[in-house]
C-alpha positions as CSV (number, residue, x, y, z in Angstrom):
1,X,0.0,0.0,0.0
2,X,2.9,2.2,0.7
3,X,4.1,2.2,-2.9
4,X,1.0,3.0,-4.2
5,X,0.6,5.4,-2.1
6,X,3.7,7.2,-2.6
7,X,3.3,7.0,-5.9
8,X,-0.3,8.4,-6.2
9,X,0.8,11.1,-3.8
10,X,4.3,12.1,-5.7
11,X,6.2,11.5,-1.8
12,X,7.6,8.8,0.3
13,X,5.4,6.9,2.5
14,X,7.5,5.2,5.2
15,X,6.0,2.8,7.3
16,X,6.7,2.3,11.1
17,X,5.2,-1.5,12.2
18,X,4.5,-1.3,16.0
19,X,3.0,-4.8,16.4
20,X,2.7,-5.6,19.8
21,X,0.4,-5.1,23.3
22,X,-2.8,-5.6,21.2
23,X,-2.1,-2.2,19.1
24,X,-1.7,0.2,22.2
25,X,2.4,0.5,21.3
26,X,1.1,1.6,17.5
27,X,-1.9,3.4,18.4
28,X,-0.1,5.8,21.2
29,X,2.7,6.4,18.9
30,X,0.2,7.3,16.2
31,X,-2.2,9.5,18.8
32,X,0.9,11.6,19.8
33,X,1.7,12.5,16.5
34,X,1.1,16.0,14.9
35,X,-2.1,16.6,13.6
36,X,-0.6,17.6,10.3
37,X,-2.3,14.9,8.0
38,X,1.5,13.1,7.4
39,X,0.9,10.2,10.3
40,X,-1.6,7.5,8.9
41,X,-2.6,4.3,11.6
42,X,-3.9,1.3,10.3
43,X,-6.0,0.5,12.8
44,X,-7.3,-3.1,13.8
45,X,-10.8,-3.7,15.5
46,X,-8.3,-3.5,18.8
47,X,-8.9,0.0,18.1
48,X,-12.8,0.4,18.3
49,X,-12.8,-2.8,21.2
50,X,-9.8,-1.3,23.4
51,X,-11.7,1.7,25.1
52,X,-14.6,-0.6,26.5
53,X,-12.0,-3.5,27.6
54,X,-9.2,-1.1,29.4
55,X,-9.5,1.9,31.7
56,X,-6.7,4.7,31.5
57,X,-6.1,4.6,28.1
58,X,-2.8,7.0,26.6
59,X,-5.1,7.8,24.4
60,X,-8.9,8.5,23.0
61,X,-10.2,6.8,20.0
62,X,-12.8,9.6,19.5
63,X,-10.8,12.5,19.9
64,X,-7.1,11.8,18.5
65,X,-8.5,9.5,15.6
66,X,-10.5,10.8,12.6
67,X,-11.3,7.7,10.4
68,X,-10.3,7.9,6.5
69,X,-11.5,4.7,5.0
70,X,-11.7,0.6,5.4
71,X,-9.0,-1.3,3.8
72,X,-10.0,-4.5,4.5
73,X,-12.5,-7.0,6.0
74,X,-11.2,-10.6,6.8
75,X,-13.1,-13.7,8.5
76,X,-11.4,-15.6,11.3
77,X,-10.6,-19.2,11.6
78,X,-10.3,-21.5,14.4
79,X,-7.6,-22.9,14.1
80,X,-6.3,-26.2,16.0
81,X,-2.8,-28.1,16.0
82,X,-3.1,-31.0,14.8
83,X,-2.7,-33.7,17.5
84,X,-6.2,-32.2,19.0
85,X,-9.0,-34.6,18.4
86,X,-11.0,-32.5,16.6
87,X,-12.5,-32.1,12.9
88,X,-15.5,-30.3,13.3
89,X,-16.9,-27.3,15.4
90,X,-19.5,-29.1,17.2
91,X,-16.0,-31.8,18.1
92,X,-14.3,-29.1,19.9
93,X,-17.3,-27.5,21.6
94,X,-18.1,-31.5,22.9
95,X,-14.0,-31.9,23.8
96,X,-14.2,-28.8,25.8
97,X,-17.5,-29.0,27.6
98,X,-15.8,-32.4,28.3
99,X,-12.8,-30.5,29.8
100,X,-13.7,-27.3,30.9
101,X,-10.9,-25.0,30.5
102,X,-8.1,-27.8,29.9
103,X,-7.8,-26.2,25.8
104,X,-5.6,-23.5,25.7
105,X,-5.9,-20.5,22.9
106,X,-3.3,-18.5,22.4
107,X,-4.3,-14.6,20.8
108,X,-2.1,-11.8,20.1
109,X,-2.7,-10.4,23.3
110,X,-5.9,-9.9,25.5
111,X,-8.2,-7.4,23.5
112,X,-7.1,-7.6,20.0
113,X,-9.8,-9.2,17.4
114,X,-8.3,-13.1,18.1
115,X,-9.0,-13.0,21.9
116,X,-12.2,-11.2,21.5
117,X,-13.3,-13.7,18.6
118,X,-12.4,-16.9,21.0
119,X,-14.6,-14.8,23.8
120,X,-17.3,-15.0,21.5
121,X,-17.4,-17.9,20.5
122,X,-16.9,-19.4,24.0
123,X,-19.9,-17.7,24.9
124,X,-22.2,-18.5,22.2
125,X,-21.2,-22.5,22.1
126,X,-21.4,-22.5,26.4
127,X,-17.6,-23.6,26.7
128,X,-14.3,-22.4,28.7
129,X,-10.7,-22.2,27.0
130,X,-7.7,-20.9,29.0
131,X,-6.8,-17.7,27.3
132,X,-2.9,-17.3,26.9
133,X,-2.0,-14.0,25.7
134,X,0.9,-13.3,23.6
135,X,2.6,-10.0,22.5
136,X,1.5,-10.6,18.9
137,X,0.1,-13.0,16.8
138,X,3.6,-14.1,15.7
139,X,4.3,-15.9,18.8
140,X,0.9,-16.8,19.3
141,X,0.9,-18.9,16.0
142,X,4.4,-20.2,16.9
143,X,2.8,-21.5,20.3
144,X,0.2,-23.3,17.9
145,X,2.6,-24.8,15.8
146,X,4.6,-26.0,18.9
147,X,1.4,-27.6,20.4
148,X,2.1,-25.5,23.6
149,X,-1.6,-24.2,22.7
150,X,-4.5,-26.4,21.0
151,X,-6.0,-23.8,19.4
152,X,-6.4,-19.9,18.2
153,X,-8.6,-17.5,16.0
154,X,-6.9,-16.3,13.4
155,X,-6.8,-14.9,10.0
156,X,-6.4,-17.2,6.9
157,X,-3.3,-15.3,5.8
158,X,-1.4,-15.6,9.1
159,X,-1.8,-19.7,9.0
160,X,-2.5,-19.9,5.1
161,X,1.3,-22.2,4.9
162,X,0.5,-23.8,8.0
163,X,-3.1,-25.2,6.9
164,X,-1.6,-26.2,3.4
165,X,1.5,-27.9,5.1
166,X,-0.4,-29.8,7.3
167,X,1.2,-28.2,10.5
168,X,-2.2,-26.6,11.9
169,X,-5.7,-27.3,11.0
170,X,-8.9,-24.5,9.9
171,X,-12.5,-26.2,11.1
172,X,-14.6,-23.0,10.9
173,X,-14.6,-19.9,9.3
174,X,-15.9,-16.9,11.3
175,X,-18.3,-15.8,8.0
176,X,-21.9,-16.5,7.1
177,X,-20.6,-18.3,3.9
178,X,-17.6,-20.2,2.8
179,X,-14.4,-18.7,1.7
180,X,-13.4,-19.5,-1.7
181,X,-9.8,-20.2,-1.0
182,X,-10.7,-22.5,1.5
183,X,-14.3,-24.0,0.5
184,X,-13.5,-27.0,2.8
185,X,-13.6,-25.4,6.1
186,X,-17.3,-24.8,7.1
187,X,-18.9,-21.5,8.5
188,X,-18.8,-21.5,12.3
């Protein structure tokens, strides 16, 4: 997006990644900018979910944010390693109500769009997971991949080699229809 950008603009667009804490290292950075229109934050949902989830934020989503446009819209997937039992959704809602909060899922960090997608579902299927934040979803998906975690929510291009590797597993997609890149993993 940067190259485009700087090219439809005629100037350099440099960008400054501050993954980590669920967006707050990003998002303060970008809130004590100048307001001169050169600072640009590509904002997650951590952004619009943060304010009602933590007290004493650096910073105010209404007032140091105007929003310019959306970029993108992804689904998640729950994702499992594969040594876990499980093929289906309604197979890991039955494992876990079997063993309440003995499944771990890892997200990028309590907040962000993974751990409050896992929350959700939780809720709506009547189960318990043990949430184990990470700093971002790097390690989170590492921890899945090691099996120190059975599971995560997660976006199809952070596990897209894994799934086609064999190394991790998709058996829902967070969407009200299949995704054509992945037309075997059913809606959740």
């Amino acid at each position: 997006m940067a190259l485009r950008l700087t090219d439809r603009w005629g100037q350099s667009v440099v960008v400054d990644n501050r993954a980590g804490a669920s967006g707050f290292i990003g998002i303060e950075l970008a809130a004590r900018a100048a307001p001169d229109g050169y600072t640009l934050l590509m904002g997650t949902n951590s952004l619009l979910t943060q304010p009602s989830l933590f007290k004493n934020l650096p910073y105010d989503v209404t007032k140091d944010f105007a929003p310019v446009t959306t970029i993108l819209r992804q689904s998640m997937l729950l994702t499992v390693h594969p040594s876990l039992p499980v093929k289906s959704v309604r197979q890991i809602i039955a494992l876990a109500r079997a063993r309440p909060a003995e499944l771990n899922y890892s997200s990028g960090g309590s907040g962000n769009v993974n751990h409050i997608a896992a929350e959700l579902f939780q809720a709506m299927a009547g189960v318990k997971f043990t949430h184990v934040p990470y700093k971002s979803m790097a390690p989170a998906i590492s921890a899945l991949l090691q099996g120190e975690v059975q599971l995560t929510f997660t976006t199809m291009v952070s596990v897209a080699p894994h799934l086609k590797s064999g190394r991790l597993r998709a058996i829902g997609i967070t969407s009200r229809e299949r995704n054509a890149a992945l037309p075997e993993v059913p809606t959740i």
